[in-house]
N, C-alpha and C positions, 0 to 999 in steps of 0.2 A: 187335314187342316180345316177348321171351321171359322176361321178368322185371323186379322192382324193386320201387317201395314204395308203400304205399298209408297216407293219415294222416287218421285221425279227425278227421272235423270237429269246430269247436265246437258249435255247434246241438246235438251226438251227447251233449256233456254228458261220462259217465262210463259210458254205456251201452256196453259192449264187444259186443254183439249183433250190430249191423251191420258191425263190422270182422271179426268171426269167420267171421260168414256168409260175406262178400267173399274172406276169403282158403282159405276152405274151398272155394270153387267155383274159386279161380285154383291149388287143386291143389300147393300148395307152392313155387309160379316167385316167389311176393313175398311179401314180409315188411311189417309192420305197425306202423305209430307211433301212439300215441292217448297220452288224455290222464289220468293219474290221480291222487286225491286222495293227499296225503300220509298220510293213515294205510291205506291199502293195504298187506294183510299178503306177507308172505313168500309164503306159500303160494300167494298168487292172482298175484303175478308170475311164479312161476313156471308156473303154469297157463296164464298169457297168454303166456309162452316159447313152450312146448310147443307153442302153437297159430302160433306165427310170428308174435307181436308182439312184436320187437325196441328197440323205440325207445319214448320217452317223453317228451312235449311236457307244456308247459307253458303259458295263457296268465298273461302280468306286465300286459298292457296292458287289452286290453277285457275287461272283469267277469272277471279272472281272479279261481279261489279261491285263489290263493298268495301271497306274498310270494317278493320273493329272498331 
């Protein structure tokens, strides 16, 4: 496997820690999906750009904090 994606658990919450870690040590080969609260500014997705977290989940079903 030379690359692909890696996705924040639930359990991780809104902690961006462990996914930054993760994709700092696979060195740029994968990009990252986690999960973030709706009032998440501008500025910090872009911060999580930068760092290769491309994607963004949601839970709707178990103890999500969102609504559709």
């Amino acid at each position: 496997i030379i690359g692909g994606a890696v996705v924040s658990g639930s359990f991780q919450g809104f902690d961006q820690g462990y996914l930054e870690d993760a994709l700092n040590k696979l060195d740029g080969k994968f990009v990252g999906t986690t999960q973030l609260p709706m009032t998440t500014s501008v500025a910090e997705i872009h911060r999580l750009n930068t760092l290769g977290i491309k994607g963004i989940r949601f839970n709707v079903k178990r103890g999500g904090s969102e609504d559709i």
